[in-house]
N, C-alpha and C positions, 0 to 999 in steps of 0.2 A: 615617357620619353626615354628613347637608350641612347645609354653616352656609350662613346667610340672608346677606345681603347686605351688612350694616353689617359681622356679625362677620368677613367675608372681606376687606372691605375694609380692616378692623382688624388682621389677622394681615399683609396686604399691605403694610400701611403701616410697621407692626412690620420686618418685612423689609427696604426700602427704607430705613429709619434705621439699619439696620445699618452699611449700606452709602455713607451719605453718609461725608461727610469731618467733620475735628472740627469747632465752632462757633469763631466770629470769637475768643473768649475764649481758646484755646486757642494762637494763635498769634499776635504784634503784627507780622507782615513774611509773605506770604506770595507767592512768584512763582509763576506758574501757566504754562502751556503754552510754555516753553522748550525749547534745545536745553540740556541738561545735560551738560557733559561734564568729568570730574573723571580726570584724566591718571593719577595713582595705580590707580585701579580698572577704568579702561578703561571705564567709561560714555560711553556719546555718543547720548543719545533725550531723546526728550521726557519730561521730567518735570514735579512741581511741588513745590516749595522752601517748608515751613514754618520759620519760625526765631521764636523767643522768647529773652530772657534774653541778647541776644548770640550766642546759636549757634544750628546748625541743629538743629532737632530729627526732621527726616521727609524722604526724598524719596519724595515717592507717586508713584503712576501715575495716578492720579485728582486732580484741580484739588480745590482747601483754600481753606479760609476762613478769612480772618484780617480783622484791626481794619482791616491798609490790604492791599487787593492792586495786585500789579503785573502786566500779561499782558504777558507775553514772549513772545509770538506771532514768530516770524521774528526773533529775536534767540537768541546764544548765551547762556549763562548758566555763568561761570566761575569759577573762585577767582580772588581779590584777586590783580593784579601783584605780584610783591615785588623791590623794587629793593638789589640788593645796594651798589651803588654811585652815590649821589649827594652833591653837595657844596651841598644848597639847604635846608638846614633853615629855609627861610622861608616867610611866610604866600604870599609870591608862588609860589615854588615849591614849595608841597604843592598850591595850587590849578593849574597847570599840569599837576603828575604827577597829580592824580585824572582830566583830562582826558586823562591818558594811559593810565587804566585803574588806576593805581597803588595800593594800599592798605596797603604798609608800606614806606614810605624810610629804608634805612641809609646811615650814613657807615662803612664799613669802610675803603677803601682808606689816607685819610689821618685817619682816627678822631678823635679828639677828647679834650684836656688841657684840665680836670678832666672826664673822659665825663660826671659826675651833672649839667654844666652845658651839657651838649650841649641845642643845640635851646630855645636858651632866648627865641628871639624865636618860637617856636610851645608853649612848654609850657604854657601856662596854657589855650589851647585848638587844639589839634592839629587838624586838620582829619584827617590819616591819622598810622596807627602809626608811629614813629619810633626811631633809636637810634645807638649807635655803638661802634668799637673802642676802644682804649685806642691814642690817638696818639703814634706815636713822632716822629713830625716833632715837633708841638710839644715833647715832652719833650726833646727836643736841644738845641731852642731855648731852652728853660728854661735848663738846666742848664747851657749854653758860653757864649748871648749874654744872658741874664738878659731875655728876652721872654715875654708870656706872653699867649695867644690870650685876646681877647673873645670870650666867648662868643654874646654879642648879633650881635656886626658881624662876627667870624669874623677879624677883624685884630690883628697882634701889638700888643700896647702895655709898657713898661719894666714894669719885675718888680724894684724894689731898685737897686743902685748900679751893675751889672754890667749892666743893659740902661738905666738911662740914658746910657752910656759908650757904647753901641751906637749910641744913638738919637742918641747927637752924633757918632759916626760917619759914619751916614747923612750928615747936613750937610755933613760935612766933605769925603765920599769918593763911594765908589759903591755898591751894592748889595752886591757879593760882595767888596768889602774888609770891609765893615761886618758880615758876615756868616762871614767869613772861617774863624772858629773853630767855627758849626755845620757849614760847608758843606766842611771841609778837613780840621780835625784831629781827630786820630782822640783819641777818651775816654783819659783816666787811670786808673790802676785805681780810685781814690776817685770821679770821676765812674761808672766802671759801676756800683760799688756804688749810686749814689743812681739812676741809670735803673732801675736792678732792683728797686727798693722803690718806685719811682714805676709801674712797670708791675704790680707786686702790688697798689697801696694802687688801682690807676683797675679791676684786676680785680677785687680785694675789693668796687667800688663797680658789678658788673655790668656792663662792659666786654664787647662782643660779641666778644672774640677782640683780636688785636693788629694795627694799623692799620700796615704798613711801608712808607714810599712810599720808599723805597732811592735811586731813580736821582735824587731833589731832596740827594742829602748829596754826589755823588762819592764819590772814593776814602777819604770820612773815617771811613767803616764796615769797620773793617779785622775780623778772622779773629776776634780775643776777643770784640769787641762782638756778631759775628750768636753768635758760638756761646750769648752771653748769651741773646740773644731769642728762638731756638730752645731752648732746655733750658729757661725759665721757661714761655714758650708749652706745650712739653710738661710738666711738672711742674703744670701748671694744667690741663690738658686743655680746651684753646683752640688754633685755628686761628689761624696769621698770614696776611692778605690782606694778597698785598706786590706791588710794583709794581719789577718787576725791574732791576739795573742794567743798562741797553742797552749794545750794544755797536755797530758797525759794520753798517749793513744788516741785523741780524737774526743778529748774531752769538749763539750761543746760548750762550756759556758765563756768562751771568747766568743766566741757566732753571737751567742742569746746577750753580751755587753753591748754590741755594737748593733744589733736589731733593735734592742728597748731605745737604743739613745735616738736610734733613724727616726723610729715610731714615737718618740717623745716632740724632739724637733722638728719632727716632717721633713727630713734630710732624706736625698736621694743616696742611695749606696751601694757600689759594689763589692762582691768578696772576691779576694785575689785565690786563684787556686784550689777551688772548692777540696779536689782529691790530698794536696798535699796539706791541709790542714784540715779534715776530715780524717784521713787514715783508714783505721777501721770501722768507724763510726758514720759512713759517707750514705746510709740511710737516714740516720738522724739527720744530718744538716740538710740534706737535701729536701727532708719534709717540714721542717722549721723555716728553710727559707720562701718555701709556697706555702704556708701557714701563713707568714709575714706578708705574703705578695694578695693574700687572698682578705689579709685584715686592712690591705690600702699600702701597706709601708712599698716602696717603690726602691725595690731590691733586688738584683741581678747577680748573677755569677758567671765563673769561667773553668775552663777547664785545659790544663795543656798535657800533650799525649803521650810521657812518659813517667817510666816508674821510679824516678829520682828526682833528686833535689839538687841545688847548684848553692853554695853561699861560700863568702868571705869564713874562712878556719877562727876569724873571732866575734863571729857573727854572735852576738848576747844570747839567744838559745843555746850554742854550746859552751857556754857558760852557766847555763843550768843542767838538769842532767838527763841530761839531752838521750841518753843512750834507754832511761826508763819514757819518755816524750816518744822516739820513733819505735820504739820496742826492735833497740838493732844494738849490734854490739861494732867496736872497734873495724872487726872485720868488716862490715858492712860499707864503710867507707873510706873513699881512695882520694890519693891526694891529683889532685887535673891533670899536672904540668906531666906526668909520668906514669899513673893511674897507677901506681905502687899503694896496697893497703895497710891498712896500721893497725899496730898492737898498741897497748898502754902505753910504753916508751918511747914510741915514734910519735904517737899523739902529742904526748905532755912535749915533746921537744920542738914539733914543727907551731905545735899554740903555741908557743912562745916567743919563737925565733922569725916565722912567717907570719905576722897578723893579718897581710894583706892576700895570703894565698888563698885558694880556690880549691875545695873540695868538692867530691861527690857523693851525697850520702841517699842509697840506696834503701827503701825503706818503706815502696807503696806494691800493690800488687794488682798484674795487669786485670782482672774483671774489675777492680774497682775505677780503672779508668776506661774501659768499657761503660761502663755503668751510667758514666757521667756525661762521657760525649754522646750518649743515648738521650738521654736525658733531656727533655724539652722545653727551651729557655737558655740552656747552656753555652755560652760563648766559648769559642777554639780561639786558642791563645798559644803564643811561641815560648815567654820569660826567656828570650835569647838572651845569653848573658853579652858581655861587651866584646866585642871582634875588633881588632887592631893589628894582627900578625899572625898569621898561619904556624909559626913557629912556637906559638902558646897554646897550649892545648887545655885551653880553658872556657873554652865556648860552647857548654851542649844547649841542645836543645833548636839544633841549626835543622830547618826539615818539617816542621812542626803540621804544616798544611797541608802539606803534598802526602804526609804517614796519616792521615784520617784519611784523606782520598782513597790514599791506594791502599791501606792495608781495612781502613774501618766500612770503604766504602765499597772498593769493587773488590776483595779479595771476602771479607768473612760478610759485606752484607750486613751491617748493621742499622745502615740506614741508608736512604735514598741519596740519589746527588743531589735535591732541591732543597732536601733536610739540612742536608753537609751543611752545601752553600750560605744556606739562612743561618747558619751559627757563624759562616768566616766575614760577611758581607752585611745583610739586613739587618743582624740582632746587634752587632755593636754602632754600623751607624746611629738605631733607634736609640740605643742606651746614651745617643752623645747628640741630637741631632734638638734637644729641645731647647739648649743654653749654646751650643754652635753651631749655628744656623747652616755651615758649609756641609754639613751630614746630612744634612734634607736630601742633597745630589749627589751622595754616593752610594753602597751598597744596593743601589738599582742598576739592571739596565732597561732604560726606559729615555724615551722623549724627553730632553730637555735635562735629563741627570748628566751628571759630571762622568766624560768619559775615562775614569779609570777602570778597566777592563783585563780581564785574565783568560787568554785560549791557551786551552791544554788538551792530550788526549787521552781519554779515559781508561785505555787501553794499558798507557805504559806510563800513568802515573805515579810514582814510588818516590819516596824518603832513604836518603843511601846516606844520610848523615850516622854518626853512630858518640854515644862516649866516648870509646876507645880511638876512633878518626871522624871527629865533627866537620873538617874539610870541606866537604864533599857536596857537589851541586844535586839538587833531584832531577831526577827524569821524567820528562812529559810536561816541563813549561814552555809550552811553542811560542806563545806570543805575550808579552805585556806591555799596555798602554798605559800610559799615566799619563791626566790630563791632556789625553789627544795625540800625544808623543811614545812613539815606540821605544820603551827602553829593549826589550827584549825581542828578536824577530829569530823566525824558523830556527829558534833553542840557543842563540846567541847574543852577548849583549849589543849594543847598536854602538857604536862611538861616539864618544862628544854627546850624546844624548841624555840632558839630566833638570828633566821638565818637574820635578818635585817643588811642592809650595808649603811655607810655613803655615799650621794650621792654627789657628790662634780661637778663643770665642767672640772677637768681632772682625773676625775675616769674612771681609763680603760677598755677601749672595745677591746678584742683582737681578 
């Protein structure tokens, strides 16, 4: 039978609406003609990205319609950065790291006492996801000098009688006198008992694992207290990100402490900073730590992509001698606020008089960080120091994602972009995703994962941050989404936009 003309057109049209895509209602975010590439499943083509509700719900082969679209024509289209390691829970520095592609900043290394109060100069409105470990620096400091971190300003302030005695220490003395008793002696048995109910009561409170920054105690971390840390850590089934005690050059028998005790307890762990405590030594630890991954022990590392170092002038390391530790002398290091270098006499004056200032010591060499963002398994991490005011020039390390990109990725070529990505997105969700469950849905982009999402282009990605002017936004963040919401759109931030969520270990996944 032939149909006339209307009805053919009719059955044609019929067809053709099969075939479209869903209507604007169906979806409030959709990107269309991207590069897609989701490190987990090994996509890398063009897709298009429907998302509703926060998550992704479609990647078609065919362009969608949604309430707002975005063409990502010549841009990549990724999962959110996830930064394992940063110290800037502020509104200055969530806006720096979205321009560095970021969509969930952790404080694990040195974590954070009371964690429920972590982040509290961004909680009320986050610009990106946020969270933290259960801090054992602070709780030292609790507990021997009666100090207790602001949560706001991130600075210790008196806690009861025992840190006002502290705080008139300070006045009277110097830094590591006044400090003396976190930074030197070693716990009682009645003080471990209260750190170990203080690390159960910050994990009871969702705690991302346990926060060990080791090498700021010295020797006052003796053999009872780690075996504490390590058998709660496991008894909790939580990771410690610890920050090893250094030794001489790259002496590795800090790595081989904290490997026996993981592999004794069956503790998950990560090392903070492979290259800056490695040194010159960054073959050894590197093959001890896949020695350990390969005997069971369930051990990760990271890597962030510069050739210095960032700490407090009376950080306990340079209180040792520190100067035979980096094999670097005086000169090698400048003070932040000014980046003026020192001699013996500028040293010994500003240790003394500034405990709280901010140096930079200079002291790794670029193939060695090479080496390690090569390196497979290795986590890309910012250690952004604290951001509060442009007018303190104490913030390096601002840049950290966007300078793999652009200098490791499309300038010398050291590794793919799906490689990159699995170090900024897939490797740390998985290092977090077994004890907090909200990691299952992030570093994908996939059906039903959490839309935090990063479009950049490949082209004109670069890190324009420096030591000398940390300031500085990078080039080639087009677009970022977090949970569903555009903070950043065509290289601007959006307004009023600040869809960040507290990440906690029993934040729900439904």
């Amino acid at each position: 039978m032939r149909m006339g003309r209307p009805a053919c057109t009719f059955v044609l049209a019929v067809l053709l609406c099969a075939q479209l895509p869903a209507m604007g209602s169906d979806y409030a975010l959709v990107i269309n003609h991207g590069r897609v590439i989701d490190p987990e499943s090994g996509l890398d083509a063009t897709r298009h990205v429907g998302i509703a509700n926060g998550r992704i719900k479609t990647i078609a082969r065919h362009p969608l319609r949604g309430e707002r679209v975005i063409d990502a024509s010549g841009l990549i289209v990724a999962p959110g950065f996830i930064d394992l390691h940063s110290h800037s829970p502020t509104p200055l520095g969530q806006h720096y790291q979205a321009f560095d592609g970021v969509t969930t900043s952790l404080e694990l290394e040195a974590g954070a006492e009371p964690v429920q109060a972590f982040g509290a100069a961004i909680s009320t409105q986050p610009l990106l996801n946020f969270g933290a470990s259960a801090g054992y620096v602070a709780m030292r400091m609790r507990v021997k000098n009666g100090l207790a971190f602001d949560a706001t300003t991130g600075k210790p302030r008196p806690a009861g009688l025992k840190g006002w005695k502290t705080a008139l220490l300070f006045l009277l003395t110097d830094f590591n006198t006044a400090m003396a008793a976190s930074l030197y002696e070693p716990a009682t048995a009645a003080e471990l008992d209260q750190l170990q109910q203080m690390l159960h009561d910050s994990l009871d409170n969702g705690a991302l694992g346990i926060g060990l920054a080791l090498d700021y105690f010295s020797d006052a971390i003796q053999q009872a207290e780690m075996q504490m840390i390590f058998s709660t850590a496991a008894q909790r089934g939580v990771p410690i990100f610890v920050h090893i005690r250094r030794g001489i050059d790259g002496d590795p028998s800090g790595l081989r402490e904290v490997l026996e005790l993981a592999a004794t307890h069956g503790t998950a762990l990560h090392v903070c900073h492979i290259t800056h405590n490695a040194i010159s030594n960054l073959d050894v630890f590197l093959a001890e730590i896949a020695q350990a991954r390969a005997a069971g022990v369930d051990v990760t590392t990271e890597v962030l992509p510069y050739n210095a170092g960032s700490a407090l002038i009376s950080s306990a390391v340079f209180g040792r001698d520190w100067q035979t530790i980096f094999n670097i002398t005086y000169a090698d290091v400048e003070w932040a606020a000014t980046g003026e270098r020192f001699n013996e006499a500028t040293w010994n004056e500003y240790y003394k008089k500034f405990p709280d200032g901010q140096v930079i010591h200079h002291y790794l060499r670029e193939e060695w960080t090479r080496q390690a963002v090569q390196t497979p398994g290795v986590i890309i991490v910012s250690d952004l120091m604290r951001m509060e005011s442009t007018d303190k020039k104490v913030a390096p390390h601002n840049g950290a994602f966007t300078k793999v990109l652009g200098q490791y990725v499309r300038e010398e070529k050291l590794l793919g972009w799906t490689d990159a990505l699995a170090k900024m997105t897939l490797l740390p969700a998985r290092r977090l995703e077994r004890f907090a469950p909200a990691f299952q849905r992030k570093g994908r982009i996939q059906a039903d994962a959490d839309a935090d999402i990063t479009i950049f282009d490949p082209v004109t990605i670069q890190s324009n941050a420096s030591y000398d002017d940390p300031f500085q936004h990078a080039t080639g963040i087009v677009h970022v989404i977090v949970n569903g919401q555009p903070i950043i759109s065509n290289g601007h931030r959006v307004p009023h936009s600040t869809p960040g969520q507290r990440i906690t270990t029993w934040t729900h996944v439904p």
